[in-house]
PyMOL commands that place a pseudoatom at each C-alpha (Angstrom):
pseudoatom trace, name=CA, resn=UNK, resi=1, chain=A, elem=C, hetatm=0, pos=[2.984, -4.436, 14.575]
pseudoatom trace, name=CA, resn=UNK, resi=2, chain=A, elem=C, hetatm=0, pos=[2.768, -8.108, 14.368]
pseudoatom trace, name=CA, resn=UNK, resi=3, chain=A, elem=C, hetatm=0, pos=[3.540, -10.541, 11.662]
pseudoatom trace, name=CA, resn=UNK, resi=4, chain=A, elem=C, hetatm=0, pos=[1.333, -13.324, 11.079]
pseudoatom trace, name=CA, resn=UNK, resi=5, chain=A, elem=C, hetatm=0, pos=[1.253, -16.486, 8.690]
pseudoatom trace, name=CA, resn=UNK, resi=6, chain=A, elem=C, hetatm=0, pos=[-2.352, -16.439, 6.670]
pseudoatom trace, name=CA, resn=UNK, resi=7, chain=A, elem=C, hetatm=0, pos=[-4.174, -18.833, 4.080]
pseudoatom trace, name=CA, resn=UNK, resi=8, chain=A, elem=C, hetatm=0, pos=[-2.219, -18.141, 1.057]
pseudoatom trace, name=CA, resn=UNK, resi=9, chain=A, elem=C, hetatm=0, pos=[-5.631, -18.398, -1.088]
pseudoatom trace, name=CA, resn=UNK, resi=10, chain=A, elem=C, hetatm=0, pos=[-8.175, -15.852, 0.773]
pseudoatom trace, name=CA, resn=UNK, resi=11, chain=A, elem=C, hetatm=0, pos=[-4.648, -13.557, 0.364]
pseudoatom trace, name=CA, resn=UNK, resi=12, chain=A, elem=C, hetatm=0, pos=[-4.429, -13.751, -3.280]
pseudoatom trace, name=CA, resn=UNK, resi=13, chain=A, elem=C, hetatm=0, pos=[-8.400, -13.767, -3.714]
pseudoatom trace, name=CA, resn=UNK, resi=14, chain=A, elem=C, hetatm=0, pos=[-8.596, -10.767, -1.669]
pseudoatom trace, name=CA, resn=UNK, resi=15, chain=A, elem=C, hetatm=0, pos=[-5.153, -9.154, -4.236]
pseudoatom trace, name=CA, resn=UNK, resi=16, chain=A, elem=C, hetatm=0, pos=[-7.217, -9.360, -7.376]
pseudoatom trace, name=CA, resn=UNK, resi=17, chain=A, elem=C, hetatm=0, pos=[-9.939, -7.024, -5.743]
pseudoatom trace, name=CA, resn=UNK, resi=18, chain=A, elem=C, hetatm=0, pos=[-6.778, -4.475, -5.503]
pseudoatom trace, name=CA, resn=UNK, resi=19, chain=A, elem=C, hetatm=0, pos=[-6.711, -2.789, -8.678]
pseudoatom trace, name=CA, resn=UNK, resi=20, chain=A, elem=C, hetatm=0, pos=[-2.760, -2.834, -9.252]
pseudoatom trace, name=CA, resn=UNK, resi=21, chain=A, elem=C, hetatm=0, pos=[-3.357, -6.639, -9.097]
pseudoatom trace, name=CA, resn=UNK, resi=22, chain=A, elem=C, hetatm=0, pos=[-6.901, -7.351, -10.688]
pseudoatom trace, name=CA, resn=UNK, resi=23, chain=A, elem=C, hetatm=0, pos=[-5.141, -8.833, -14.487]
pseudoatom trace, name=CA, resn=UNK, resi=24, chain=A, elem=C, hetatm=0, pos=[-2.411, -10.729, -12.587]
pseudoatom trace, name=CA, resn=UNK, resi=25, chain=A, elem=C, hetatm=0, pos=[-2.510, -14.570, -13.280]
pseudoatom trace, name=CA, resn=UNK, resi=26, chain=A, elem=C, hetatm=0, pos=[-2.948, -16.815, -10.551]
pseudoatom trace, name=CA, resn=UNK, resi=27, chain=A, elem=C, hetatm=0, pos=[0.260, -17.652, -10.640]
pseudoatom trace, name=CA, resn=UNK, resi=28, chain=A, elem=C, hetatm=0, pos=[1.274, -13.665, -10.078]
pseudoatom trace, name=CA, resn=UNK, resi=29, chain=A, elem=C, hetatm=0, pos=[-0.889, -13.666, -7.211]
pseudoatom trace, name=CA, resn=UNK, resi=30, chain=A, elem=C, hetatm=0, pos=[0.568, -16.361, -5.283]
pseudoatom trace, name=CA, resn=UNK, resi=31, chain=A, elem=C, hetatm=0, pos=[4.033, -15.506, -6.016]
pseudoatom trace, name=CA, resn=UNK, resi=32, chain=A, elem=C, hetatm=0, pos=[3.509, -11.816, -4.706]
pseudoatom trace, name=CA, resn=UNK, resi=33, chain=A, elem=C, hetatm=0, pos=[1.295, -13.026, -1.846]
pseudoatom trace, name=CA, resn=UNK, resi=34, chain=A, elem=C, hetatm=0, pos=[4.491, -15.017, -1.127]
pseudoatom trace, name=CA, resn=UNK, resi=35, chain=A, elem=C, hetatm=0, pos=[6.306, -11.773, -0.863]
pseudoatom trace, name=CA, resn=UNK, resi=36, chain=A, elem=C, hetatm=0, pos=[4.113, -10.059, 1.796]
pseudoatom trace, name=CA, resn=UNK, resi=37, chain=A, elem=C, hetatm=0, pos=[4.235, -10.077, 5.322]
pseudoatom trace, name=CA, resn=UNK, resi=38, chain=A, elem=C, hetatm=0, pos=[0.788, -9.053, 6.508]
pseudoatom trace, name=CA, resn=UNK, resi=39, chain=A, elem=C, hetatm=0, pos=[0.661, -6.862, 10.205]
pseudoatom trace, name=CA, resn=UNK, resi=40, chain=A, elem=C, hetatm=0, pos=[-2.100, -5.593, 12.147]
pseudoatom trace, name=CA, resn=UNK, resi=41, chain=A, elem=C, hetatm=0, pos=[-1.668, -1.804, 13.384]
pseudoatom trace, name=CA, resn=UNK, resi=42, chain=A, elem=C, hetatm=0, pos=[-3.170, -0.615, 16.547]
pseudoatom trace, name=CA, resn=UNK, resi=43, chain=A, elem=C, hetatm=0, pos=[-4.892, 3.311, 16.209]
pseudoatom trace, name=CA, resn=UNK, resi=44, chain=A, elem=C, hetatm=0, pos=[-2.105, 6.311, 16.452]
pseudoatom trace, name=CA, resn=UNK, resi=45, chain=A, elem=C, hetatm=0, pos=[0.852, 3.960, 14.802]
pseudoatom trace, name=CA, resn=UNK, resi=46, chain=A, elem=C, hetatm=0, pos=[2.613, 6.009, 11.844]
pseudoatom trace, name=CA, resn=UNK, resi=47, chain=A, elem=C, hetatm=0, pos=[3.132, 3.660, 9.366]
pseudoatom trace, name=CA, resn=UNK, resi=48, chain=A, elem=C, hetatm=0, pos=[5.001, 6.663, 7.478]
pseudoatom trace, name=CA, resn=UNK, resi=49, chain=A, elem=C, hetatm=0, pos=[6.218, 9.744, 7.911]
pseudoatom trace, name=CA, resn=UNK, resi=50, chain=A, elem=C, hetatm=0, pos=[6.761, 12.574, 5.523]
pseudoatom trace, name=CA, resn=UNK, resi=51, chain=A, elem=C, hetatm=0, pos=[10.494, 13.214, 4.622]
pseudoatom trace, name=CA, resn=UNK, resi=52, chain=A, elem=C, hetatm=0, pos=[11.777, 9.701, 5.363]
pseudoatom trace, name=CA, resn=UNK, resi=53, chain=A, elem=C, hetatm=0, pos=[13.103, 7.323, 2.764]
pseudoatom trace, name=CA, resn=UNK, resi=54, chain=A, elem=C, hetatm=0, pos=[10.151, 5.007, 1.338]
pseudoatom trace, name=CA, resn=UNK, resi=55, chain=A, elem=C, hetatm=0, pos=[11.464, 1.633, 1.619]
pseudoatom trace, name=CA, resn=UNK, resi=56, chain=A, elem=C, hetatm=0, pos=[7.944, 0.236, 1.987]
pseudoatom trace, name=CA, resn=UNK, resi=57, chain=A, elem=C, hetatm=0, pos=[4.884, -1.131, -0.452]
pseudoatom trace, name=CA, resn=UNK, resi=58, chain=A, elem=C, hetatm=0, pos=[1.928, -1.106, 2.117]
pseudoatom trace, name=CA, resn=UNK, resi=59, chain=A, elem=C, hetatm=0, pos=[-1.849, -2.418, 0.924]
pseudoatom trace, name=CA, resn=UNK, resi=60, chain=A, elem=C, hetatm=0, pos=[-4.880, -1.587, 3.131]
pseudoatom trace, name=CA, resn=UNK, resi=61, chain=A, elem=C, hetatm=0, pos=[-6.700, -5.006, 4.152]
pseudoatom trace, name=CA, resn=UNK, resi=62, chain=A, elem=C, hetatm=0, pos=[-9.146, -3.624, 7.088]
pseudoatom trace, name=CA, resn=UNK, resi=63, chain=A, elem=C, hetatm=0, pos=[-9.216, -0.263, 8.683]
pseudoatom trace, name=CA, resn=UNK, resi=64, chain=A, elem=C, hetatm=0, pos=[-8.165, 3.446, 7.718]
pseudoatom trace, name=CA, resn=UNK, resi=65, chain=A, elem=C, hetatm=0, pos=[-5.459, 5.400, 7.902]
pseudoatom trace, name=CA, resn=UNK, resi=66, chain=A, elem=C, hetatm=0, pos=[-5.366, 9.029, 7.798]
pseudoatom trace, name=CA, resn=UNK, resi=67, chain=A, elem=C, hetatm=0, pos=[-3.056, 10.992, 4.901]
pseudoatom trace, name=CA, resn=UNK, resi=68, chain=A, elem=C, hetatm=0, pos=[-1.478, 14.150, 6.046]
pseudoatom trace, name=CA, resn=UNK, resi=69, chain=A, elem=C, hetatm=0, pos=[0.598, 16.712, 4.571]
pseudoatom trace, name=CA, resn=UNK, resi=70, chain=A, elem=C, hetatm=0, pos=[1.939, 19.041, 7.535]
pseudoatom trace, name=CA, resn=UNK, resi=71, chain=A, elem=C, hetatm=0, pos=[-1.278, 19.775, 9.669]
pseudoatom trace, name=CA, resn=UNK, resi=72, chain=A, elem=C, hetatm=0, pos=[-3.460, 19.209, 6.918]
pseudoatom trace, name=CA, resn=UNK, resi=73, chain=A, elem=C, hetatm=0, pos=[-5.824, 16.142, 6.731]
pseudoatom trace, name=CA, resn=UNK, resi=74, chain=A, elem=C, hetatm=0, pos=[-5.591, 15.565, 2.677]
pseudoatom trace, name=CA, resn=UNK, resi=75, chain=A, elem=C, hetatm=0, pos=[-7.196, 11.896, 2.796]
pseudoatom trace, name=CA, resn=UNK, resi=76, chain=A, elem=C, hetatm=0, pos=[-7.919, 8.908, 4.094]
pseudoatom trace, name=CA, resn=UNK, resi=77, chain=A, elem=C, hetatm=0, pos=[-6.370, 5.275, 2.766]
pseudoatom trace, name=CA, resn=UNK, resi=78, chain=A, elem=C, hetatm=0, pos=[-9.007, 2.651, 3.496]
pseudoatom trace, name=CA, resn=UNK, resi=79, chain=A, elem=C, hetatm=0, pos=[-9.226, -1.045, 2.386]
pseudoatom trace, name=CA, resn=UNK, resi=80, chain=A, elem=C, hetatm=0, pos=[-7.699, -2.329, -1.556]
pseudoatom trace, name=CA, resn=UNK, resi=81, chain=A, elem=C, hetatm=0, pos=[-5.448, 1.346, -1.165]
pseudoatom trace, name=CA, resn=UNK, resi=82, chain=A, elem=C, hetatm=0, pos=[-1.899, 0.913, -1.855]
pseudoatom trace, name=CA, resn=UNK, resi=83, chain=A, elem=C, hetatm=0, pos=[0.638, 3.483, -1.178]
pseudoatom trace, name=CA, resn=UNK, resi=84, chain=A, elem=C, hetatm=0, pos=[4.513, 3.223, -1.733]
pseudoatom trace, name=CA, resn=UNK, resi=85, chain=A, elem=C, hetatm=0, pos=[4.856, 1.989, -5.679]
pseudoatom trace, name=CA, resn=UNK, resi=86, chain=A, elem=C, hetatm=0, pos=[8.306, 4.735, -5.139]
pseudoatom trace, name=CA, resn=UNK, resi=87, chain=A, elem=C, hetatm=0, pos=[9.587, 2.483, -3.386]
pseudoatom trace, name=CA, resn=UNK, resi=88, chain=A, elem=C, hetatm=0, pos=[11.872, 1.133, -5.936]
pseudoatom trace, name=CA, resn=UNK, resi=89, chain=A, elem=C, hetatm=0, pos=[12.880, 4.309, -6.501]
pseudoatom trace, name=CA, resn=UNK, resi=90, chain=A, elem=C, hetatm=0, pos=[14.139, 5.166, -3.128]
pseudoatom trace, name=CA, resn=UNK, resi=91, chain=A, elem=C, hetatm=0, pos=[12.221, 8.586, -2.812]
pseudoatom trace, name=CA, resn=UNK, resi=92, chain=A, elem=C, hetatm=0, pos=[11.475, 9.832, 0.097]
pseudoatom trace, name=CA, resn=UNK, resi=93, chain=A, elem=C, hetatm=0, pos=[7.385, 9.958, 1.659]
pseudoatom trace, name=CA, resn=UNK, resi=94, chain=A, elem=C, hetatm=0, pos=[5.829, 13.173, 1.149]
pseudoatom trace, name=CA, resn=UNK, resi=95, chain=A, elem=C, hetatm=0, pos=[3.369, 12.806, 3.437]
pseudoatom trace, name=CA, resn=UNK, resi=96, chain=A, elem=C, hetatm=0, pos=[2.546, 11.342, 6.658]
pseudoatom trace, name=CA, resn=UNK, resi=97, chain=A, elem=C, hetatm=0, pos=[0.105, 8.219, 7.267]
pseudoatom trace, name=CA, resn=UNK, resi=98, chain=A, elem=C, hetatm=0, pos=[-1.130, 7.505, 10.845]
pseudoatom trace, name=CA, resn=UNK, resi=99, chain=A, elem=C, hetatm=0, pos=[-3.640, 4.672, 11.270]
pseudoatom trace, name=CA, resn=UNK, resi=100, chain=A, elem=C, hetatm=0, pos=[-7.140, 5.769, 12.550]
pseudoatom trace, name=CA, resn=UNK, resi=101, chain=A, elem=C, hetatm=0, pos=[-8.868, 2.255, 13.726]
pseudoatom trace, name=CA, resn=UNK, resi=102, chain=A, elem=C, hetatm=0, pos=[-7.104, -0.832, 13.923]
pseudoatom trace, name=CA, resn=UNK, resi=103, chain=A, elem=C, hetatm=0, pos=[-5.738, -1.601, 10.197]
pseudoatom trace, name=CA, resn=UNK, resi=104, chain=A, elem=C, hetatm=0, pos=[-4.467, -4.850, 8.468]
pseudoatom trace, name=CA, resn=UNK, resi=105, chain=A, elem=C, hetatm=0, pos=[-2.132, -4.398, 6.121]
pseudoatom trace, name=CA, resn=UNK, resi=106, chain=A, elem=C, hetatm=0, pos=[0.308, -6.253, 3.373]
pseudoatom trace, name=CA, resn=UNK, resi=107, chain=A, elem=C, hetatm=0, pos=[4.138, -5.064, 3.206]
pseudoatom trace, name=CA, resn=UNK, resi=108, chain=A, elem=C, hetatm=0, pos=[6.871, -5.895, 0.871]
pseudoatom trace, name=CA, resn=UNK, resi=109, chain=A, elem=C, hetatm=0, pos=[9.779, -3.955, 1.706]
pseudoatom trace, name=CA, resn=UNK, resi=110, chain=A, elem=C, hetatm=0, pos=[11.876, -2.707, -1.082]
pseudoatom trace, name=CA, resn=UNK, resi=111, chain=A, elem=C, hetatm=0, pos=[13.926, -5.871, -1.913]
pseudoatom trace, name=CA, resn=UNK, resi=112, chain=A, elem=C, hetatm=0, pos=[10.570, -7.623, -1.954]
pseudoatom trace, name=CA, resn=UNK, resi=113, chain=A, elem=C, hetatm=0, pos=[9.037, -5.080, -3.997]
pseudoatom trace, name=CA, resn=UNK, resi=114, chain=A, elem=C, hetatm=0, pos=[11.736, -4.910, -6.244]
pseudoatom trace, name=CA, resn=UNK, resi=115, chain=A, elem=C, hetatm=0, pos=[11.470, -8.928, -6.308]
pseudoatom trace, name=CA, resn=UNK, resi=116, chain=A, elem=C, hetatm=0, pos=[7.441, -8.295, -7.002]
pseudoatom trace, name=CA, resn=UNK, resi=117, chain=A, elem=C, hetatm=0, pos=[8.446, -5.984, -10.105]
pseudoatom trace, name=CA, resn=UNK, resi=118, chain=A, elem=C, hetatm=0, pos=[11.075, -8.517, -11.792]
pseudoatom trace, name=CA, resn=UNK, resi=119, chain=A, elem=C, hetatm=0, pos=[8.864, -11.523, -11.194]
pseudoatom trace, name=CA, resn=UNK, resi=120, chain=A, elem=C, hetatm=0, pos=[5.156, -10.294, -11.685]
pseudoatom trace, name=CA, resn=UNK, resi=121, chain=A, elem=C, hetatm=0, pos=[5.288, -8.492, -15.416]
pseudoatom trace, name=CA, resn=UNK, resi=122, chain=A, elem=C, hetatm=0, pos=[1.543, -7.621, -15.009]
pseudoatom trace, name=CA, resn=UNK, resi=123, chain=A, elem=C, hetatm=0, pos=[2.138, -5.586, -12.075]
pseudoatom trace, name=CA, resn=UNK, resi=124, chain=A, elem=C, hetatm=0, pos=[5.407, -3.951, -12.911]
pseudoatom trace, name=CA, resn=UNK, resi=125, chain=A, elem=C, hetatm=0, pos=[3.778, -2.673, -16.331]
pseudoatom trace, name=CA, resn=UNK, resi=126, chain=A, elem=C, hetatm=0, pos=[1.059, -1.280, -14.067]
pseudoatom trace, name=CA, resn=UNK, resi=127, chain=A, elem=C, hetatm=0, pos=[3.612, 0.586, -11.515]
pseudoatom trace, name=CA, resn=UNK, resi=128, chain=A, elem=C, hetatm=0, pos=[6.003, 1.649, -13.778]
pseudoatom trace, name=CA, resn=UNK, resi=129, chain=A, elem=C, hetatm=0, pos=[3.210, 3.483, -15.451]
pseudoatom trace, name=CA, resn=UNK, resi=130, chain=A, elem=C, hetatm=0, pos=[1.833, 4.897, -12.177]
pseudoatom trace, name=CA, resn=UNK, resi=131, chain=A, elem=C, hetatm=0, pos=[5.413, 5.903, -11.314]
pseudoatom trace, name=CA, resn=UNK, resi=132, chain=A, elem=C, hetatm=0, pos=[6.089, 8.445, -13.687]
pseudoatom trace, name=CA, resn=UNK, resi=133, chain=A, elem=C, hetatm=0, pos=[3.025, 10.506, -11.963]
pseudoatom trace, name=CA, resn=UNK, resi=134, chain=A, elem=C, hetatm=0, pos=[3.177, 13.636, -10.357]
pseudoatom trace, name=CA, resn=UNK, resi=135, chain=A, elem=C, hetatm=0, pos=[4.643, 13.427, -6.384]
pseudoatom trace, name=CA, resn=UNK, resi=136, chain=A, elem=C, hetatm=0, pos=[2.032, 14.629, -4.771]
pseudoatom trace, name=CA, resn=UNK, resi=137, chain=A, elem=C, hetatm=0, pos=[0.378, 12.292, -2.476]
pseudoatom trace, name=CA, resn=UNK, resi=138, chain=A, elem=C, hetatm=0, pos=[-3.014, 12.821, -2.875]
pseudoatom trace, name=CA, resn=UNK, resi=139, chain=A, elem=C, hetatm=0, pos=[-1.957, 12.240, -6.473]
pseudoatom trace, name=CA, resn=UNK, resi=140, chain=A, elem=C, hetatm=0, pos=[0.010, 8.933, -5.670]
pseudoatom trace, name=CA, resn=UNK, resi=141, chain=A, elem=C, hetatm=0, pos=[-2.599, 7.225, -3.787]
pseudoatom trace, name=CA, resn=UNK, resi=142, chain=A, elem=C, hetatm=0, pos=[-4.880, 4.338, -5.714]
pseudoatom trace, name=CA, resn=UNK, resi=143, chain=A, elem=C, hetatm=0, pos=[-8.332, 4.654, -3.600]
pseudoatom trace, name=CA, resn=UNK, resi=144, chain=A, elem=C, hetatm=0, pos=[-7.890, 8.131, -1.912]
pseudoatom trace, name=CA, resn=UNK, resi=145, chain=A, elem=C, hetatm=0, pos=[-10.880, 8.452, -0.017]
pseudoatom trace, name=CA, resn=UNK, resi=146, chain=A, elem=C, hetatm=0, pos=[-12.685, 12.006, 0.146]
pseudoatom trace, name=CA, resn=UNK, resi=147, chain=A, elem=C, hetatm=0, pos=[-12.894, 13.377, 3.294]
pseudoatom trace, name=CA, resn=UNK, resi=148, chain=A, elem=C, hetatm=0, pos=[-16.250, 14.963, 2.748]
pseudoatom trace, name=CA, resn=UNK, resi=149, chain=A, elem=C, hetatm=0, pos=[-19.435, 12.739, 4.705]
pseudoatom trace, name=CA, resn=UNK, resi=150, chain=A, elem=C, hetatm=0, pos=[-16.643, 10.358, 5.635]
pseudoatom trace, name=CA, resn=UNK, resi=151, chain=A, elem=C, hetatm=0, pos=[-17.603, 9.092, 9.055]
pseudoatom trace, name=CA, resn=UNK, resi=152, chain=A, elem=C, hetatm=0, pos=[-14.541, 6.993, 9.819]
for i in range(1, 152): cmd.bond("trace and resi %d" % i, "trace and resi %d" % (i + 1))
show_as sticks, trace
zoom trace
């Protein structure tokens, strides 16, 4: 995965399409676009794995990534999803995300996400009501994408 610098502006345009982010100010939006490192992830990469500690935020820019529990296909994260709002409470994933097709995607690790919550009120109302939600990751994930007709 590679780290790149991008135009701060199309960044925090493209955040207030992303639901947890659409009533941020635009001073929110730069301040947590600040926060992210976006990285582009070749097919096959895990980008995380059931079990392990969730010490990421991850938003979906471009591409898909496919959400398994075990064997089992439950979903697929495509562009605007966000998955790891847990973060800041240290849980571990419960499910295992693999990307499909070349994705872009925005990280804050947990420091940074815990930075996001104390700085960006809009937001943190927003994930501390998401967080009290059942753990299930179909359940978890903002734009879970039905499997059924999808072609991707």
């Amino acid at each position: 995965m590679l780290g790149s610098k991008r135009n701060r502006r199309l960044i925090a345009q493209y955040l207030r399409r992303v639901s947890l982010f659409a009533e941020c100010s635009d001073d929110e939006l730069l301040r947590i676009d600040s926060l992210m490192t976006e990285l582009h992830v070749p097919p096959g990469r895990r980008l995380m794995g059931r079990g392990t500690a969730a010490v990421q935020f991850i938003i979906v820019r471009d591409g898909y990534g496919s959400v398994r529990n075990g064997l089992e296909e439950i979903g697929r994260l495509g562009p605007g999803s966000f998955i790891g709002e847990r973060t800041f409470k240290g849980e571990a994933w419960n499910a295992t995300v693999t990307a499909v097709t070349p994705m872009d995607i925005l990280v804050l690790n947990a420091g940074e996400f815990a930075s996001l919550l104390a700085e960006a009120p809009t937001v943190r109302r927003r994930v501390l009501g998401l967080a009290p939600a059942p753990t299930r990751i179909d359940e978890q994930i903002s734009l879970l994408t039905p499997l059924v007709g999808q072609s991707n």
